[in-house]
KOLKOL-20083 format. One record per residue (C-alpha): residue in one letter; x, y, z. Coordinates in steps of 0.1 Angstrom, whole numbers, padded with zeros to 4 digits, always signed. Each point is the difference from the previous one (the first is absolute). Example, Ala and Ser with C-alpha at 12.3 -4.5 7.8 and 13.67 -1.06 7.14 Angstrom:
BEGIN
A+0123-0045+0078;S+0014+0034-0007;
// end
This chain:
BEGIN
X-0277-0224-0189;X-0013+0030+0020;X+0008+0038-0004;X-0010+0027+0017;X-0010+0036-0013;X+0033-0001-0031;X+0023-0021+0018;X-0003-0034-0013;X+0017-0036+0012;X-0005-0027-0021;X+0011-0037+0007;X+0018-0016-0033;X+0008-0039-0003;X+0028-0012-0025;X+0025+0024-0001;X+0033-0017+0007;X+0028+0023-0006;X+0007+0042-0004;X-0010-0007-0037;X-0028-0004+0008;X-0006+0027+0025;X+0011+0019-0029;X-0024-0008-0022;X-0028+0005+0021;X+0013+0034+0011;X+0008+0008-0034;X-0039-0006-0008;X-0013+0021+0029;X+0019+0029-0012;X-0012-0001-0035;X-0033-0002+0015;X+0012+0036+0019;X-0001-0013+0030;X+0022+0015+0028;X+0018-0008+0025;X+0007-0038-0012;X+0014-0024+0022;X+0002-0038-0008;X+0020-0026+0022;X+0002-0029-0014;X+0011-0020+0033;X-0035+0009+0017;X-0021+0005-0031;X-0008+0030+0015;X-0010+0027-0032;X-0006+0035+0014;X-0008+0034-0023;X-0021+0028+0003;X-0035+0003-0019;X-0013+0031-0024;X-0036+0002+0000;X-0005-0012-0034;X+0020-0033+0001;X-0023-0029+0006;X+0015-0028+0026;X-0014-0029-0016;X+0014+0007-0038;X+0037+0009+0019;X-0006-0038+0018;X-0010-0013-0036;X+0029+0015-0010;X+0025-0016+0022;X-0015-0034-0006;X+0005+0003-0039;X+0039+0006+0012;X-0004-0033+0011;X-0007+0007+0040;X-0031-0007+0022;X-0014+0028+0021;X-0007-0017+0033;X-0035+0011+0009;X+0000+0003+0040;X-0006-0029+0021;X+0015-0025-0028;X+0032-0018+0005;X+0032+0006-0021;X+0004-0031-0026;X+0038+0003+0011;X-0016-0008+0037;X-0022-0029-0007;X+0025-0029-0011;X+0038+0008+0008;X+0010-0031-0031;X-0035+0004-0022;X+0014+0008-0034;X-0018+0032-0002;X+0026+0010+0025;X+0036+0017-0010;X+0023-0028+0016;X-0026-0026-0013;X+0009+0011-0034;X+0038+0001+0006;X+0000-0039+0017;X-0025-0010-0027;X+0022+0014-0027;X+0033-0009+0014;X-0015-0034+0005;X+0005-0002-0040;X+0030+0021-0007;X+0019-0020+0020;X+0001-0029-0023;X+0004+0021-0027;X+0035+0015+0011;X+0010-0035+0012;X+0001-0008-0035;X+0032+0015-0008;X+0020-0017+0028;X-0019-0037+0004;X+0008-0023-0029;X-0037-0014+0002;X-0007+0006-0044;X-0037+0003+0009;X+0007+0031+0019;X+0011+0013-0039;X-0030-0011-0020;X-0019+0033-0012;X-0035-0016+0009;X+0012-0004+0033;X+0015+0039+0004;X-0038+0008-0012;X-0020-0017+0027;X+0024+0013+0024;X+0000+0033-0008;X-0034+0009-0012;X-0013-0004+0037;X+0026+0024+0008;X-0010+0025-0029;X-0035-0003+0008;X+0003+0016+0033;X+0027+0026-0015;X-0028+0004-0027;X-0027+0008+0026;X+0019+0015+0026;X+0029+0027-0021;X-0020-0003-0032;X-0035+0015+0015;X+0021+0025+0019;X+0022+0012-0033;X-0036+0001-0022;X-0020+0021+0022;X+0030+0021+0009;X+0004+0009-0037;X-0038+0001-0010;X+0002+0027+0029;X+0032+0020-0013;X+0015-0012+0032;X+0031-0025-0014;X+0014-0016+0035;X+0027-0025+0008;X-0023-0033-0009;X+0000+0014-0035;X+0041-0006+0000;X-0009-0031+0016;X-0021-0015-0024;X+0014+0010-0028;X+0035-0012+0007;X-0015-0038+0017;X-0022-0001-0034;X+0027+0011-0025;X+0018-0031+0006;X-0033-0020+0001;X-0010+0008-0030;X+0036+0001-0016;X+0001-0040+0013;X-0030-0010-0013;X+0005+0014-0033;X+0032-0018-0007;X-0012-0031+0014;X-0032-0005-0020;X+0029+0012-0032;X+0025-0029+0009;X-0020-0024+0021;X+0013-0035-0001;X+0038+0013-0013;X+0031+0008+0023;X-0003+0038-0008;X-0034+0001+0017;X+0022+0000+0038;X+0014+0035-0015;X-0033+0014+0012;X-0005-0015+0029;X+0000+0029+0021;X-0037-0014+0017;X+0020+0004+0044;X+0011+0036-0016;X-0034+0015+0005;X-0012-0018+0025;X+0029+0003+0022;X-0007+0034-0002;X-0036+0001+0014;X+0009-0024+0025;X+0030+0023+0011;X-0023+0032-0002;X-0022-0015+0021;X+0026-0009+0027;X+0010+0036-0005;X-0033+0012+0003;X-0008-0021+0030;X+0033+0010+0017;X-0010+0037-0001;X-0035-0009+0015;X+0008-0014+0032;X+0036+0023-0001;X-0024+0029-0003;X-0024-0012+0024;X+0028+0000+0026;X+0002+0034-0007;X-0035+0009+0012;X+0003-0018+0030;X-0005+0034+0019;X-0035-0002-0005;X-0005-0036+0008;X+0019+0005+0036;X-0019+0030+0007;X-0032-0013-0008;X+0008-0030+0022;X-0001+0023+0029;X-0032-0003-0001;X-0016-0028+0022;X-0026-0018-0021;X-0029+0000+0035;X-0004+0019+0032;X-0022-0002+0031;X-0028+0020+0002;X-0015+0016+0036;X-0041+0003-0002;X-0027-0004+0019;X-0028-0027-0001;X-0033+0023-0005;X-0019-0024+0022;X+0016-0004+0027;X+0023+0030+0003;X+0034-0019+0002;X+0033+0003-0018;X+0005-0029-0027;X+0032-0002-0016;X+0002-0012-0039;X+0028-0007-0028;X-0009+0015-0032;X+0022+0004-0034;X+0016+0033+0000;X-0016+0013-0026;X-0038-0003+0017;X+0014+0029+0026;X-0021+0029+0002;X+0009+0032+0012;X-0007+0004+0038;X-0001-0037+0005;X+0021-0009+0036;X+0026-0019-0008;X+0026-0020+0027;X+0039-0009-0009;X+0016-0024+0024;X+0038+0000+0003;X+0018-0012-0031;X-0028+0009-0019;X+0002+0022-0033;X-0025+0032+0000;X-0026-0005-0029;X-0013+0036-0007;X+0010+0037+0013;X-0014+0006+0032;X-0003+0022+0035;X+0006-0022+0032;X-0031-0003+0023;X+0010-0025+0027;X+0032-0015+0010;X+0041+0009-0010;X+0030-0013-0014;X+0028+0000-0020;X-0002+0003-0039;X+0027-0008-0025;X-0003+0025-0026;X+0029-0002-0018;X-0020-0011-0029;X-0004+0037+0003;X+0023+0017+0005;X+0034-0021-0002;X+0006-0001+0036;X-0001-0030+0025;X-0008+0011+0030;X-0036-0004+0010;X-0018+0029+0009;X-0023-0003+0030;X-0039+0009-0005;X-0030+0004+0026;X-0032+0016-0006;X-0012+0021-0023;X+0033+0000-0021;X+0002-0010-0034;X+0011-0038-0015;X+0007-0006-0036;X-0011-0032-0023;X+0026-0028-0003;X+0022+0018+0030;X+0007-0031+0028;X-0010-0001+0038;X+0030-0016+0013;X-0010+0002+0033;X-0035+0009+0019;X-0037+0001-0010;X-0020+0026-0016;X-0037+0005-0012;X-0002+0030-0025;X-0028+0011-0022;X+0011+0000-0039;X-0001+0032-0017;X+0013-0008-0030;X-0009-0031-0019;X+0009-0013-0034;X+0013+0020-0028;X+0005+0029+0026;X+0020-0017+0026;X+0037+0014+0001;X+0016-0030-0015;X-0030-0002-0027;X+0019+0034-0010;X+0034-0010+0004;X-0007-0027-0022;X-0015+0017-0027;X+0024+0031+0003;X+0028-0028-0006;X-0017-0013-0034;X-0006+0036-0010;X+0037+0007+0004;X+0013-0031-0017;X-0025+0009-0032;X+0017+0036-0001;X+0031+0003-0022;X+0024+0019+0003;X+0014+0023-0027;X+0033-0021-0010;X-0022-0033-0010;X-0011+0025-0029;X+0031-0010-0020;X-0010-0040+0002;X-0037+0012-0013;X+0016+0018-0027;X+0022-0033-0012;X-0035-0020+0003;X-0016+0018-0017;X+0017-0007-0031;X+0022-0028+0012;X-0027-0030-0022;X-0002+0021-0036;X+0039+0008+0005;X+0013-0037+0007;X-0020-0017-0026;X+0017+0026-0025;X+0034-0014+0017;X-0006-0034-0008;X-0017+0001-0033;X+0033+0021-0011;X+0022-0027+0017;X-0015-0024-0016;X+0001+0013-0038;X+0039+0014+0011;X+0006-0032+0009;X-0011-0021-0025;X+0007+0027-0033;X+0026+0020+0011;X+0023-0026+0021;X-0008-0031-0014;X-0009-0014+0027;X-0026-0029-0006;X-0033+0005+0003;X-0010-0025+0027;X+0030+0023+0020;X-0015+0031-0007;X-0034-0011+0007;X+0018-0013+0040;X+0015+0031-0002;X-0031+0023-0005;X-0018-0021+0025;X+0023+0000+0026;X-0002+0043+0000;X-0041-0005+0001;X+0001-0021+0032;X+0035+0014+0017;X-0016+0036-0003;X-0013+0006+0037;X-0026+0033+0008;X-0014-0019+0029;X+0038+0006+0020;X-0006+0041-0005;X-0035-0007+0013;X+0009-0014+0028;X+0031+0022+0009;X-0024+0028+0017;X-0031-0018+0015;X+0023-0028+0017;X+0021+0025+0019;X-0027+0023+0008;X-0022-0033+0014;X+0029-0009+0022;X+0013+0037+0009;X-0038+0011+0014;X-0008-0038+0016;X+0034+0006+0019;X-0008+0036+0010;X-0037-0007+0008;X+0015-0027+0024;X+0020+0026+0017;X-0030+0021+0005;X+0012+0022-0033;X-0030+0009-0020;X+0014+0011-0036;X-0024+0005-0021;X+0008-0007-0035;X+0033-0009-0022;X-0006+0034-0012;X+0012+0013+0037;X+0025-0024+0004;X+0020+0018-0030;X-0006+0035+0011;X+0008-0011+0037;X+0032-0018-0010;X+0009+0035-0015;X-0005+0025+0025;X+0019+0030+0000;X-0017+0018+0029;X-0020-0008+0033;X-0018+0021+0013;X-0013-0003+0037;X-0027+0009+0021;X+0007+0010+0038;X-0031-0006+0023;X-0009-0039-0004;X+0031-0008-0018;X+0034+0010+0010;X-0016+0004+0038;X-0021-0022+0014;X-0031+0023+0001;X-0006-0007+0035;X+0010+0035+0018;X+0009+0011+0037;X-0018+0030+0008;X+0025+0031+0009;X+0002+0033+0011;X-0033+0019-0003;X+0004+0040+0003;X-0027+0025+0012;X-0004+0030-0021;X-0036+0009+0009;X-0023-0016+0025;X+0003-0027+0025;X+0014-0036-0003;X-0030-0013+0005;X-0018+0017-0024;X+0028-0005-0026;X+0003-0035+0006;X-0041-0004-0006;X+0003+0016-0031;X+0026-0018-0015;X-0016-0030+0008;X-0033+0005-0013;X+0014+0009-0032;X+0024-0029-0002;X-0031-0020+0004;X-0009+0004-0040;X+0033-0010-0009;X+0017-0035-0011;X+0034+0012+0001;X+0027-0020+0022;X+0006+0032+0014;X-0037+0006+0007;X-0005-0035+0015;X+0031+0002+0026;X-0019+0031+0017;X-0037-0013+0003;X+0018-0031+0020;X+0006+0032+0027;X-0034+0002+0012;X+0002+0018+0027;X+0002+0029-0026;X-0035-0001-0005;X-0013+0017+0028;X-0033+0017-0005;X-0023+0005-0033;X+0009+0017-0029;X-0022-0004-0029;X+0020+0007-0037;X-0017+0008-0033;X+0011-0003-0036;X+0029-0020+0009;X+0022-0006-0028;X+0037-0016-0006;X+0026+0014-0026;X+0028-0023-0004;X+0030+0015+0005;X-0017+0028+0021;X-0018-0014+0026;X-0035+0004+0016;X-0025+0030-0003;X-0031+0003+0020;X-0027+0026+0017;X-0018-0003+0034;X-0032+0012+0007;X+0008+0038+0009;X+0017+0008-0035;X+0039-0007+0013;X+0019-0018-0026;X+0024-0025+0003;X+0028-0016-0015;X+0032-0022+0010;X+0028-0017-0025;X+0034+0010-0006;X+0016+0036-0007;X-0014+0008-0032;X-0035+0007+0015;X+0013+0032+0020;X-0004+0030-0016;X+0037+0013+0010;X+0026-0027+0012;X+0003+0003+0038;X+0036+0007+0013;X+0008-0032+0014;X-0007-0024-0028;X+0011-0032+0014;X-0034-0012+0008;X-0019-0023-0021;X-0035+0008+0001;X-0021+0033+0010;X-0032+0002+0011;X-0017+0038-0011;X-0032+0014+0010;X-0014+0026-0022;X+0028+0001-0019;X+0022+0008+0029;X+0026-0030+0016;X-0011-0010+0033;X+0025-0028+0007;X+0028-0023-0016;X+0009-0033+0004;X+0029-0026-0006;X-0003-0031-0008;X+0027-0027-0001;X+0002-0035-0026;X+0026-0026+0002;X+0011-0018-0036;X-0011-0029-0008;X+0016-0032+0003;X+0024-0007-0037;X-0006+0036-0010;X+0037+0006+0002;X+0014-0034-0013;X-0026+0008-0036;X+0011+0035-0006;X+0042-0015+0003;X-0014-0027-0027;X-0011+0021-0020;X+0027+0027-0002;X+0026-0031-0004;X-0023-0005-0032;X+0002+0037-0018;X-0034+0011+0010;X-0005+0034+0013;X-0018-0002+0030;X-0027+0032+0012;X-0021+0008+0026;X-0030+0020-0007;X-0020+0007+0028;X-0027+0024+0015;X+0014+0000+0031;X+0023+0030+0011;X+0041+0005-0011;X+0010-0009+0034;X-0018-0033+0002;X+0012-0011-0038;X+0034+0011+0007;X-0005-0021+0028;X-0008-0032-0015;X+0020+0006-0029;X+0033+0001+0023;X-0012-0034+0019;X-0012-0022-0034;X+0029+0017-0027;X-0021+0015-0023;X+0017+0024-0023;X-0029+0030-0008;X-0026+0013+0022;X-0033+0018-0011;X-0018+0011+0026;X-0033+0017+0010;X-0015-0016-0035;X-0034-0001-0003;X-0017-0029-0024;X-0002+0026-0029;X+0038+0007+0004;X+0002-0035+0009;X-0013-0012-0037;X+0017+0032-0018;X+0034-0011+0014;X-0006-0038-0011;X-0009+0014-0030;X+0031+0020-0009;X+0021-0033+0010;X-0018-0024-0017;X+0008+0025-0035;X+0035-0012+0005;X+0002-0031+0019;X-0020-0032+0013;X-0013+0011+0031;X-0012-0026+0025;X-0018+0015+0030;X-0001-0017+0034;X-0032+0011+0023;X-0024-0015+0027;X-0028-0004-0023;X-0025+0021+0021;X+0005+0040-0014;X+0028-0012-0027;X-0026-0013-0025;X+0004+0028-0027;X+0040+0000+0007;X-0001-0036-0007;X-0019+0000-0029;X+0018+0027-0017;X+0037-0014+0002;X+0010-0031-0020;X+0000-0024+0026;X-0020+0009+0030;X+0012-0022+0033;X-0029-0003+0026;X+0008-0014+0035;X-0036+0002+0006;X-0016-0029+0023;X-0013-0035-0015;X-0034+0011+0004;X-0002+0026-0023;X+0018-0018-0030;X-0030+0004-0023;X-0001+0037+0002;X+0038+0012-0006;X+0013+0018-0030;X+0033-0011+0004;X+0019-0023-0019;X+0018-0017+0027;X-0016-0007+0032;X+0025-0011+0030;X-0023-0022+0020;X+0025+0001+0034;X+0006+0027+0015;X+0039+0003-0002;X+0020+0022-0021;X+0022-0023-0010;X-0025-0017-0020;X+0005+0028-0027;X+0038-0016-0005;X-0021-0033-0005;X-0021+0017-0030;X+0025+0014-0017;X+0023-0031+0002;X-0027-0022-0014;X-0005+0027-0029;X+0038-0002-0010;X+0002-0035+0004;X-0036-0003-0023;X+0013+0022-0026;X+0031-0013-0004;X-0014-0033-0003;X-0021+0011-0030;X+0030+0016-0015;X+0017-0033+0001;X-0028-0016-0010;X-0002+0023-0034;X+0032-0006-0003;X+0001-0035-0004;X-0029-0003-0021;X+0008+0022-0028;X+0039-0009+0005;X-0012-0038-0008;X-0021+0008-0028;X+0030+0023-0020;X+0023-0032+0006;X-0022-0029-0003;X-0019+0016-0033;X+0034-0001-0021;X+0013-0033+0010;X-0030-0015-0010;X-0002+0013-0034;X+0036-0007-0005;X-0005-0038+0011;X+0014-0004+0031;X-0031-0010+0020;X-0026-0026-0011;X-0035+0009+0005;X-0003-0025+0028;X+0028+0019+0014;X-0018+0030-0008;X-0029-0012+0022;X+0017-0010+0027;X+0023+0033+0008;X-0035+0022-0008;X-0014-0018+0032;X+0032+0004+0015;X+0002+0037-0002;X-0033+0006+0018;X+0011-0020+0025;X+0031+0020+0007;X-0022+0033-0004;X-0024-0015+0031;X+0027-0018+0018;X+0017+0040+0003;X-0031+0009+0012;X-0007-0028+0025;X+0035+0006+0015;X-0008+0034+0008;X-0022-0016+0025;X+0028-0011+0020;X+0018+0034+0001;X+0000+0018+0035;X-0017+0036+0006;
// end
């Protein structure tokens, strides 16, 4: 268990099914805790703290639920014998193991098989683990207010125990007594809920197999460059990944995987990063550029000095950003936690009135009614609406993170899925950001000069923009010292020199009066007065074009809103398809203008990541093609990892297919409760029956979800 400042993960051993996510989640909540988050599959339990809530009474009280809290460093019980009978398929062979005989019964002539004593000593084994294993899940679910599906469970395997033994001990040694021998009844359901419940753990676990894949990336040693103190020569060492230190030299041979995030020091090569990104072409590194943990050198040898080890290494985040985003819900699973939460108290009404229907109003007998009553306690299925959300969500993200699709959350995949409008940056996003320096005008002064200036300035600035003129450096041709530099995004630079002139360069809306010929892109004034103008040319980036087309064919109104000048919008809007151009924005207007859309539609907004945070944050789905390295520190809810529009069709695509999927899902699982609910109470399934299409519908609910892992994006 660890936590850090209110954020706390928490390890939990024993919980086999949704049910029991549930009822752990269910506690949390009571406790006020926010942000809960329990998957079962990984027994990973996440939430966030208040101040006055003490850790250890919330780990006491998961234990009385009938859970451990795995303190850190201890291994899982579920881990320690794979048959021990503390184990969920333990329980189900060790209990099938007995049930068997007991159903054989009614189809071998053997007459032992039909002695009571003998139906006993099989079953009580069988009832004993039901007893310990549904029957301390259904007590402290109801001592806690918290009734969950091992309450149906229990109650419907005991009914019949307790209705057999009772007309045994009445009419023991008689013929009557084989009336009520309904002994395999009840255990045949435990067995078969254990089968069901063991299905839905490894069918589940499937489901997370995004993580497991992604953390296997990860080599589990690397070779480490030092020096031998003593003698001043290079010793090379294998260490477990997990002793790298920051700064340590590290050396990759071809074929190798790259253990932590790095800068290249000696050597080249080519790395396959589509891991990354989603794309197979290897990209070729040499010193001083960056390589990324778990990315492959396919060919070549490096030696690069870690700078990011651990917890902060790019995949570290990936990884955790994935289990994040499979623990958010989206708004549609709110209808399955409104049936749960009422689904136990409302059922056992169902079958106590189908019982006393039954047997007083029908005249149906009373062993009938008693199958019939049981049979609505063990068909009744939560767990299916449970999984419906979590299952597709698992699958959707694990299939988009291994595209190089970042989604973070279920909550995004809904809102995503239901886009009305995209709106799109220019510089960085619909162009490449790499720029082809044009036609520079004198106004005032000599080219010289002008060009001096404009690169001295342009030295403050990160823009793309700003970066494609310093690469000119025969611009910088003698000293000029600036003073209280300063950047307005959306304007451009502003500075002073030493003798009191002022300075500033950025687009149009920095003159005082618009010039006559307003082609240009940028100005550069000095005191106030413009000196020069220059043009600057951008070419659009690769699959620009093909994502706009996509998605117009899907209904959503596609804008560009820019800071750049009408010309160059108009430009690109003509080359990608984009239906409405705002131009000359600045991020205030930028944010006002998401504002007003988002009041009437979902807005998704598409930017670079560098100068789009607040545009990002403020629309409902923010869309960052921001590089790898700064995952950590985007606000947006989808990160594109590549670098190719195109991967925007990807997102989208995995978002429909996602939601639909859930949809489906919900569908299923409420469709089989309104139809299975009725038959039972009207006798036309048996409670064995019962038991065995309850498991069968959460398999259908996961197997929907798995098969949306074999869908194309």
């Amino acid at each position: 268990m660890s936590h850090k400042s209110s954020h706390i993960e928490m390890q939990v051993d024993g919980m086999t099914c949704t049910n029991c996510s549930l009822t752990v989640r269910k506690y949390l909540e009571n406790q006020k805790m926010d942000d809960v988050s329990v998957n079962f599959a990984t027994g990973e339990v996440r939430f966030t703290n208040t101040p006055s809530a003490d850790i250890n009474t919330l780990s006491n009280g998961i234990e009385m639920l009938g859970y451990k809290v795995v303190k850190e460093g201890s291994i899982p019980s579920n881990e320690k014998s794979r048959f021990a009978l503390d184990t969920l398929e333990g329980k189900f062979w060790f209990c099938a193991l007995f049930t068997i005989p007991l159903l054989l019964h009614m189809i071998l002539p053997f007459e032992w098989l039909h002695l009571p004593m003998v139906q006993i000593l099989l079953s009580a084994p069988v009832y004993a683990i039901g007893l310990l294993f549904f029957g301390k899940s259904a007590f402290q679910s109801v001592r806690n207010r918290l009734p969950n599906m091992d309450v149906l469970i229990f109650t419907g395997a005991f009914s019949s125990l307790v209705y057999s033994l009772t007309g045994t001990m009445q009419f023991w040694g008689t013929h009557e007594v084989h009336q009520y021998l309904f002994f395999e009844t009840g255990a045949t359901i435990i067995t078969l809920v254990l089968l069901g419940n063991l299905i839905e753990l490894k069918s589940v676990k499937k489901t997370t197999g995004s993580i497991h894949e992604l953390t296997a990336l990860l080599p589990s040693k690397a070779t480490r460059i030092s020096k031998d103190p003593a003698t001043g020569f290079e010793t090379s060492d294998e260490i477990e990944i997990k002793l790298i230190a920051e700064g340590d030299i590290l050396f990759v041979r071809s074929g190798e995987k790259i253990p932590v995030d790095g800068i290249v020091t000696v050597g080249k090569g080519s790395v396959d990063e589509s891991m990354l990104t989603g794309e197979s072409m290897p990209v070729f590194k040499t010193k001083n550029q960056p390589v990324v943990s778990g990315t492959i050198l396919t060919d070549g040898a490096i030696r690069f000095k870690a700078t990011a080890v651990g917890k902060n290494s790019t995949l570290s985040h990936i990884i955790e950003m994935v289990k994040n985003a499979q623990a958010s819900k989206p708004s549609i699973q709110k209808i399955g936690d409104r049936v749960s939460a009422v689904f136990v108290q409302v059922v056992v009404i169902i079958s106590l009135l189908t019982f006393f229907i039954s047997c007083f109003a029908l005249d149906v007998k009373p062993a009938d009614a008693l199958m019939r009553a049981i049979a609505v306690l063990v068909i009744s299925c939560p767990c299916a609406m449970g999984l419906a959300t979590p299952t597709a969500v698992m699958v959707g993200l694990g299939k988009a993170a291994k595209n190089g699709l970042l989604i973070k959350g279920g909550a995004t995949v809904e809102e995503l899925a239901k886009t009305q409008v995209a709106i799109f940056d220019k510089t960085g996003t619909l162009t490449t950001g790499s720029f082809e320096i044009g036609e520079l005008k004198i106004y005032s002064g000599t080219e010289a000069e002008i060009k001096n200036i404009i690169y001295r300035l342009e030295e403050f600035s990160a823009h793309p923009i700003a970066q494609s003129i310093i690469k000119h450096t025969e611009w910088k041709n003698n000293a000029l010292t600036l003073y209280d530099v300063k950047e307005e995004k959306g304007l451009g630079l502003f500075a002073a020199d030493s003798h009191g002139n002022s300075y500033a360069f950025g687009s149009i809306q920095i003159l005082m009066a618009p010039p006559a010929d307003e082609t240009f892109d940028l100005y550069l004034t000095k005191n106030e007065i413009p000196v020069a103008a220059l043009r600057v040319n951008d070419e659009i980036k690769p699959g620009a074009g093909k994502a706009v087309a996509y998605l117009n064919q899907q209904g959503i109104k596609t804008i560009l809103l820019s800071g750049d000048n009408e010309r160059k919008c108009l430009q690109v809007a003509g080359q990608t398809g984009i239906d409405e151009v705002y131009s000359q924005q600045t991020p205030a207007q930028k944010l006002a203008f998401i504002e007003r859309q988002r009041n009437e539609n979902i807005v998704a907004m598409i930017g670079d990541g560098i100068n789009d945070a607040p545009a990002l944050s403020k629309a409902n789905i923010g869309v960052s093609l921001a590089g790898a390295t700064d995952i950590a520190r985007q606000s947006a809810q989808v990160i594109l990892l590549g670098k190719n529009l195109e991967e925007v069709i990807k997102a989208h695509r995995v978002a429909v297919l996602t939601y639909t999927t859930i949809k489906q899902n919900l569908f299923w699982a409420l469709g089989y409760n309104v139809v299975a609910i009725p038959l039972a109470a009207a006798g036309f399934l048996s409670p064995m029956l019962g038991a065995l299409s309850m498991a069968f519908s959460d398999v259908v609910v996961i197997g929907n979800s798995l098969r949306l892992g074999t869908k194309k994006i």
